[in-house]
Every structure is written in structure tokens, then in C-alpha cells.
DOVEXMAR-54038 format. One record per residue (C-alpha): residue in three letters; y, z, x. Coordinates in steps of 0.2 Angstrom, whole numbers, padded with zeros to 4 digits, always signed. Layout:
N
<pt res="Ala" yy="Y" zz="Z" xx="X"/>
...
This chain:
107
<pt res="Unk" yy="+0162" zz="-0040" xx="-0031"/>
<pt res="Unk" yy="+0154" zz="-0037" xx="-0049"/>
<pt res="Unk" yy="+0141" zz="-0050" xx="-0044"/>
<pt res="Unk" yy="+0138" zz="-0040" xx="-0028"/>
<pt res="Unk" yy="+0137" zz="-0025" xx="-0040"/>
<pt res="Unk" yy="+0125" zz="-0034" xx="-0052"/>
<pt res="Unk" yy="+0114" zz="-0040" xx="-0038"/>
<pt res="Unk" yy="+0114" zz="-0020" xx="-0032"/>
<pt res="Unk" yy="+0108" zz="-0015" xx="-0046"/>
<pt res="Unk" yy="+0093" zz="-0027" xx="-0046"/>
<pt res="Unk" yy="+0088" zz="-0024" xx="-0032"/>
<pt res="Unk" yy="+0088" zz="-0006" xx="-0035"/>
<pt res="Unk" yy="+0076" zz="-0007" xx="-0050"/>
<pt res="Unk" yy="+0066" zz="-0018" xx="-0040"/>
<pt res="Unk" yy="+0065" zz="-0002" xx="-0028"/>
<pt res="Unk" yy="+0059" zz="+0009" xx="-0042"/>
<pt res="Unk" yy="+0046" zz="-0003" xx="-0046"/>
<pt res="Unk" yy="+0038" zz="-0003" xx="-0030"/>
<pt res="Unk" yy="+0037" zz="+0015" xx="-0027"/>
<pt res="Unk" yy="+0016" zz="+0012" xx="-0036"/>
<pt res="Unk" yy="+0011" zz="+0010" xx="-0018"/>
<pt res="Unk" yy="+0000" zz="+0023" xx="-0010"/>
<pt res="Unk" yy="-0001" zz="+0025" xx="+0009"/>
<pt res="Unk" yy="-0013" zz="+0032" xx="+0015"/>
<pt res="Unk" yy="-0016" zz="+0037" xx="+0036"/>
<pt res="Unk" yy="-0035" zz="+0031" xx="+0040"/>
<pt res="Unk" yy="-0041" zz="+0037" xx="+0057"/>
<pt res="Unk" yy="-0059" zz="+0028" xx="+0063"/>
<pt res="Unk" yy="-0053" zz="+0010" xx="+0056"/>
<pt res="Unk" yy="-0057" zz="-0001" xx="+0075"/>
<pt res="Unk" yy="-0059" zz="-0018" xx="+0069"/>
<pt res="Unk" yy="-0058" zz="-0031" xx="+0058"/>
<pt res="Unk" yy="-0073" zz="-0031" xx="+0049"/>
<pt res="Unk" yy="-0067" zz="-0012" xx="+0044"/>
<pt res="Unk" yy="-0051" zz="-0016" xx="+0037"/>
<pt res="Unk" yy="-0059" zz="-0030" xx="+0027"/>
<pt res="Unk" yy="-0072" zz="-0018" xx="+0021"/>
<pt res="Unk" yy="-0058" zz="-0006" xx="+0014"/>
<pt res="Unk" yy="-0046" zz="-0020" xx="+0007"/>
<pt res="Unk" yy="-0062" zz="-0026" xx="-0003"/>
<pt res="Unk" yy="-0066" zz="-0009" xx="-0009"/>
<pt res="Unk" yy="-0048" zz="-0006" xx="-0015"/>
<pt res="Unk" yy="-0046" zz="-0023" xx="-0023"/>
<pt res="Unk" yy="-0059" zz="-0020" xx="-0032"/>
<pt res="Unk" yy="-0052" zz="-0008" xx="-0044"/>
<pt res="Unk" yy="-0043" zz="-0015" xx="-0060"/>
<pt res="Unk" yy="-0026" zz="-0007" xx="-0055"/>
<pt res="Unk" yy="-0025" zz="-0013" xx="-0039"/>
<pt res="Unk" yy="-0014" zz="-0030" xx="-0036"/>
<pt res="Unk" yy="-0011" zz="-0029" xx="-0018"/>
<pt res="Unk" yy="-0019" zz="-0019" xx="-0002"/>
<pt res="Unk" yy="-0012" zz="-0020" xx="+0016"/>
<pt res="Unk" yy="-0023" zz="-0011" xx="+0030"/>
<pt res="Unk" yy="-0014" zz="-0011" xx="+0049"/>
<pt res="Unk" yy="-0026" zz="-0006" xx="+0059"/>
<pt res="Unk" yy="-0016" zz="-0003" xx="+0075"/>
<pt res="Unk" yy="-0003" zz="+0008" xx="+0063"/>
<pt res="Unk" yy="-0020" zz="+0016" xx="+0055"/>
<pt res="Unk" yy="-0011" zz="+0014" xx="+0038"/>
<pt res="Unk" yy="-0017" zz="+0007" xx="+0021"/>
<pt res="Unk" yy="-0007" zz="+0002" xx="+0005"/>
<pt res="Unk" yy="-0013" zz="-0002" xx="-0010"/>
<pt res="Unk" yy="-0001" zz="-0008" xx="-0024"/>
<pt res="Unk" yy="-0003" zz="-0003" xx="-0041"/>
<pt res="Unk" yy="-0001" zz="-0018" xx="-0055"/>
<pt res="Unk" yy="+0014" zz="-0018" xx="-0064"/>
<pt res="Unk" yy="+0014" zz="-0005" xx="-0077"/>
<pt res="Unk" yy="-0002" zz="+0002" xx="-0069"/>
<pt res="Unk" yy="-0004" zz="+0019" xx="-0060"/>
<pt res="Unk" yy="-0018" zz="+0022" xx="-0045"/>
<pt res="Unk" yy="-0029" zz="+0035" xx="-0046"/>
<pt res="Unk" yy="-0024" zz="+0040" xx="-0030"/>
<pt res="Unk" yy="-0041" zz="+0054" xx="-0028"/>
<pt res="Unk" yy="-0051" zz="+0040" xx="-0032"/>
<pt res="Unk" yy="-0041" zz="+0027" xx="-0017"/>
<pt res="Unk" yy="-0045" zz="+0041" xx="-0007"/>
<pt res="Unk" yy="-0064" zz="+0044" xx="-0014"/>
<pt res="Unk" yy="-0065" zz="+0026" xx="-0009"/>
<pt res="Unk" yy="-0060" zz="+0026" xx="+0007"/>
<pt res="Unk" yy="-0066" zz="+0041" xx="+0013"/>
<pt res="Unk" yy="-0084" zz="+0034" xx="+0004"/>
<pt res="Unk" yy="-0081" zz="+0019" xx="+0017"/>
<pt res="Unk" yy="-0083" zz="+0030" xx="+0032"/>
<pt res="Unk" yy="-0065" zz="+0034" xx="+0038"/>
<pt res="Unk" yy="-0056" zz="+0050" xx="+0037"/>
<pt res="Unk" yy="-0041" zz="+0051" xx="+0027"/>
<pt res="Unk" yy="-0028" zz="+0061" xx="+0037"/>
<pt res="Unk" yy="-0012" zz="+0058" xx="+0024"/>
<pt res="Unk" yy="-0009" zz="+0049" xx="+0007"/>
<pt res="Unk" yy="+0008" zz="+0047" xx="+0001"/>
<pt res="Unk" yy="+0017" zz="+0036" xx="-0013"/>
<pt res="Unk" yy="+0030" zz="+0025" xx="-0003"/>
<pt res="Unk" yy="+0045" zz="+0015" xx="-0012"/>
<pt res="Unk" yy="+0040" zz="-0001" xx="-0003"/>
<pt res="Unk" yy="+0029" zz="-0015" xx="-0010"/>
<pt res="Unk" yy="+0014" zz="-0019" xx="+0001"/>
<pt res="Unk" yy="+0022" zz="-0036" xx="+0006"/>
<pt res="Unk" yy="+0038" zz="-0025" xx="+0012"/>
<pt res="Unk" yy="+0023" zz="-0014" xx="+0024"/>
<pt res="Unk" yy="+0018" zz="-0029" xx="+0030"/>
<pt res="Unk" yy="+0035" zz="-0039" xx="+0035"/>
<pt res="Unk" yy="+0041" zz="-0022" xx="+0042"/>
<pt res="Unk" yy="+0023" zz="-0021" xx="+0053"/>
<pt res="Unk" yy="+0027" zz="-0039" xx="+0057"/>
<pt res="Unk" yy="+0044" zz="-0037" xx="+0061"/>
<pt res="Unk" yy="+0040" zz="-0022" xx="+0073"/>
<pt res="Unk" yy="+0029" zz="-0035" xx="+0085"/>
């Protein structure tokens, strides 16, 4: 039971680690070529360390480097600057790697 405990608590600071993603809802992404344009965009910024775009969910996540925070007006700067429209930006408690094995999962 106390390593079930320990493990718990691990697993909830993980949780508070990831919770430097921001999601953003992007309407006019249609095809590859524009969620590739976006992730470069994004991953190009120093804080960036991951970016997830799902086109058919119309969502992108960009994951801030440990110890890092986003500028999350300039994510949305960026994006916008790319051509689509930004309808909602939130900060999430899941990693972009969690977005993307819950997308997955869902199929």
C-alpha cells in the first residue's frame, strides 16, 4: 500500500509538470501541409519542446520545456500570423504526448 502511495504521489507531480501545455482550438487547418506549417512555426520558439496539431479535432498543443513558460500571446501571434483563426487557448494538465495517445486511443 505505501508503495502504491509513493507511486501516487509521483505520478501527481508528473501531472503538475505538464500543466505548461497550451491548447489552442484552430479553425481553417484542412491538410497536412498546414499542420506541418504550424508545428514548424511553433517549434521554432526556444521554449517549445513538443507540438501536437490534430487536424480533424482542430486542436494544437505546444509543450513548454522544463522550467520554461510559453508566451502564450505570441503561440497565438504565431498561429494566427500562419493564416488560421484561433477560436480558444487554454493551459491543459496533459503533456502533448498524453493529447496525442488520448487522439489515438479515440480512433
Amino acid at each position: 500500500m505505501r508503495n502504491a502511495l509513493i507511486l501516487a504521489a509521483g505520478l501527481l507531480a508528473l501531472s503538475a509538470q505538464a500543466a505548461t501545455t497550451t491548447k489552442l482550438t484552430v479553425n481553417g487547418m484542412v491538410c497536412a501541409f498546414c499542420a506541418q506549417g504550424i508545428e514548424k512555426k511553433l517549434s521554432a520558439m526556444p521554449q517549445t519542446r513538443a507540438v501536437y496539431v490534430n487536424l480533424g479535432d482542430k486542436i494544437v498543443a505546444v509543450e513548454a520545456k522544463e522550467g520554461q513558460t510559453l508566451d502564450v500571446d505570441k503561440v497565438r501571434a504565431e498561429v494566427k500570423d500562419a493564416g488560421y483563426d484561433v477560436v480558444k487557448v487554454e493551459t491543459v494538465g496533459e503533456s502533448v504526448d498524453q493529447l496525442r495517445a488520448a487522439a489515438k486511443a479515440r480512433k
